[in-house]
C-alpha positions, 0 to 999 in steps of 0.5 A: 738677815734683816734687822727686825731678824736680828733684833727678834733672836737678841730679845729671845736670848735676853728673855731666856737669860732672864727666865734662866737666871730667875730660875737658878735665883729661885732654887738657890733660896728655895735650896739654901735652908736644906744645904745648911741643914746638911751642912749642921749635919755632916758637922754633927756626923764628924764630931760623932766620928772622932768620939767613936759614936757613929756608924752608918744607919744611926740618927745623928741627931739623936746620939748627938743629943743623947751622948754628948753635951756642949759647952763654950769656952773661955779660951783664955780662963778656961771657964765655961761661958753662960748662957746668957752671954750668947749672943747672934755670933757665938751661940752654941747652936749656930757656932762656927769657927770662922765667923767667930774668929772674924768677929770684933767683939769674939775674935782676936789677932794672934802674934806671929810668934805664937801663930804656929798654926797659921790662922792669924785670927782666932776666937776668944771662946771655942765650942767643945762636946762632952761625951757622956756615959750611961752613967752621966759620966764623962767619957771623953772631950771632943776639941775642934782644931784647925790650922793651914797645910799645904794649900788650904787650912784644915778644920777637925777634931780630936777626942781626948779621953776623960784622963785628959792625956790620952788621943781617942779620935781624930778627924777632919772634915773640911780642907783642900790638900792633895788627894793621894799626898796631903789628903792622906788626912782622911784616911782612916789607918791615918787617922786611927794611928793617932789613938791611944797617943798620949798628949803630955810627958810626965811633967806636963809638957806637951809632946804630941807631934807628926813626925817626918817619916815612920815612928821608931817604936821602939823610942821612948817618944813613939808614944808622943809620936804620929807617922807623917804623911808620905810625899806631904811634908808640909801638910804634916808638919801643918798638922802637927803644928795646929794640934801643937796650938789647940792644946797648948796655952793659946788654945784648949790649955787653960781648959784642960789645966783647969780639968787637972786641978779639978780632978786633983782637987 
């Protein structure tokens, strides 16, 4: 082969590669807006699912506007932030979790003896939903929750009744565990066994938990009490632990004190 023939098909497959590299540039900014409006959705499509308000045919936008109101939280005070201390990071229309954690201003470091859920960063305020009734009357609270299992962390929510004691929904939307073994997480006889279980005793303590293995229903504890996943140790006590987190002191706690007081009041 001459050298003119050589050098012939080197510029032809520059050219191509370069033709073919501009064209996946291309579709990744022309496709960008339309993956992050799917990705808003199928977020607004789990939050719907752990308040038991959607179904297949629905326009999630709409029962998103219409049933739930949303809010962000002080974590530490419990009280609801104005909107005028939004800013470009923690906004109730573009929040998200990560970015928020890692944020200098909106994230803090957790000490490791309080980092149960194994996330080491945090943010200082949280995004939750209020499910409304046709009467304007609050139905439920839906929480986000994430922490580490096995090999990935797993973000989702769980829905407490207005009783602020009683689980109505769990689900999670986005983690790496094994299919078959941790990935059980998103099966729905799973998930539906955590409803109706109640989050503190009598005292207030709380005492929601995965256990290894099956529930003893006939324990005064089974109420407290979710079934572990089969061959998924780790996962579940994963899971366990980050739901422990979210609704204790570090997490939903002085939000949901706050309800209590106010219920009492």
């Amino acid at each position: 082969m001459s050298n003119d023939s050589t050098k012939k098909t080197l510029l032809v497959a520059l050219g191509v590669c370069f033709v073919a590299s501009i064209l996946v540039s291309t579709a990744a900014v022309e496709l960008k807006p339309v993956q992050t409006l799917n990705k808003e959705l199928d977020l607004k499509k789990n939050i719907l699912s752990a308040g038991d308000l959607y179904h297949e045919g629905i326009d999630i936008n709409s029962v998103f506007k219409e049933k739930l109101t949303a809010q962000i939280i002080d974590l530490e005070t419990g009280e609801v932030i104005p909107e005028e201390k939004y800013d470009d990071v923690l906004n109730i229309e573009k929040f998200n979790v990560e970015v928020v954690a890692s944020s200098a201003k909106w994230g803090k470091s957790i000490s490791s003896s309080d980092d149960i859920a194994g996330i080491k960063k945090m943010p200082k305020a949280m995004a939750i939903y209020t499910v409304i009734d046709d009467s304007n009357k609050v139905e439920k609270y839906i929480f986000p929750i994430y922490g580490k299992g096995l090999w990935s962390t797993l973000y989702g929510f769980i829905a407490v009744d207005k009783d602020l004691q009683t689980v109505k929904g769990f689900t999670f939307y986005q983690h790496g565990e094994t299919p078959g073994l941790g990935g059980e997480v998103d099966n729905p006889k799973w998930k539906s066994s955590w409803i109706g279980k109640q989050l503190f005793d009598q005292n207030g303590e709380l005492k929601i938990e995965v256990i290894k293995g099956k529930i003893d229903n006939n324990s005064d504890n089974a109420k407290y009490q979710i079934d572990g996943l089969s061959g998924a140790t780790l996962t579940t006590r994963g899971v366990s632990n980050l739901v422990r987190f979210w609704l204790d002191k570090n997490g939903y706690g002085p939000f949901l004190n706050k309800l209590k007081g106010e219920n009492n009041g």
